[in-house]
C-alpha positions as a Markdown table, in Angstrom:
| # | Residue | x | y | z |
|---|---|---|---|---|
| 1 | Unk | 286.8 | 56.9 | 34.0 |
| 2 | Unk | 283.2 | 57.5 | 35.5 |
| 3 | Unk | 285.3 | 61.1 | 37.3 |
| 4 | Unk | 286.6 | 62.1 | 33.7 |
| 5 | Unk | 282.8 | 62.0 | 32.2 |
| 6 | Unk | 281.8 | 64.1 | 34.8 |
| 7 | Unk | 284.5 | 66.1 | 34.2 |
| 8 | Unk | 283.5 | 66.6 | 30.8 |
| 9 | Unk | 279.3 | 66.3 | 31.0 |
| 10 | Unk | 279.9 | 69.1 | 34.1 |
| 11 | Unk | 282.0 | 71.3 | 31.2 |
| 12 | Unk | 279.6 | 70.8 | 28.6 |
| 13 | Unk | 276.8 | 72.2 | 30.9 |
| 14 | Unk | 278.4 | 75.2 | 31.3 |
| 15 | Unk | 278.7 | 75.8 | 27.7 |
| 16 | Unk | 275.4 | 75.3 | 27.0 |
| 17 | Unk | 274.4 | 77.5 | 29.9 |
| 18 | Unk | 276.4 | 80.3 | 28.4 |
| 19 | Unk | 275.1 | 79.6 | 25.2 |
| 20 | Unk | 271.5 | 79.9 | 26.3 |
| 21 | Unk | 272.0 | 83.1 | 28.4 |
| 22 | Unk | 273.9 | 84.5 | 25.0 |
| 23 | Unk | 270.5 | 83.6 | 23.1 |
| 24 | Unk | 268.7 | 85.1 | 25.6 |
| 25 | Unk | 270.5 | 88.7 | 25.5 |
| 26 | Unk | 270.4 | 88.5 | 21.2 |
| 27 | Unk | 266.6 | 87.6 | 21.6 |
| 28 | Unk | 265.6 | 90.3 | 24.2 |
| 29 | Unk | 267.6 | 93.0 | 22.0 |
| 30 | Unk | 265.9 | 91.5 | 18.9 |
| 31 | Unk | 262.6 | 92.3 | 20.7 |
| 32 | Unk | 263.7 | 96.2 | 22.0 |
| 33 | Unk | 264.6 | 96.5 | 18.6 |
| 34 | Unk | 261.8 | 95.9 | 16.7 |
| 35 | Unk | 260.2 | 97.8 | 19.7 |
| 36 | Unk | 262.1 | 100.9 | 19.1 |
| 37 | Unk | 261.6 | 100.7 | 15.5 |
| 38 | Unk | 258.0 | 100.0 | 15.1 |
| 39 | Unk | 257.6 | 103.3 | 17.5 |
| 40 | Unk | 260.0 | 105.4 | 15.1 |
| 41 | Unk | 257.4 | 104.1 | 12.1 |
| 42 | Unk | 254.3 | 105.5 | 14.1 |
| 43 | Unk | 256.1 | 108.6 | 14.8 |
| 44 | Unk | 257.4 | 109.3 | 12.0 |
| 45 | Unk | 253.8 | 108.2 | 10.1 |
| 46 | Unk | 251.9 | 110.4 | 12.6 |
| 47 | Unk | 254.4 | 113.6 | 11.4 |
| 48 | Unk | 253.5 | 112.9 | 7.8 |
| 49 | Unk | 250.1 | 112.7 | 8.5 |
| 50 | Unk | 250.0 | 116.7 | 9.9 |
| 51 | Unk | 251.4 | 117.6 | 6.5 |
């Protein structure tokens, strides 16, 4: 018994360690995002701004 819920604790440990690393990547692209866009708003404000 004590080999099967290791089995299954060891199993569940790797889901939540892909899980994590997923919530990492869709966090760090959230954050270049914004990035990207706040600098495409100051560009794009600056080029109004020499009008």
């Amino acid at each position: 018994m004590a080999a099967v819920l290791s089995a299954y604790t060891n199993a569940y440990a790797s889901i939540v360690d892909g899980l994590e690393k997923a919530a990492n990547k869709v966090r760090t692209s959230h954050e270049s995002y914004i990035t990207v866009e706040q600098v495409n708003y100051h560009d794009l404000a600056s080029q109004d701004e020499g009008k």
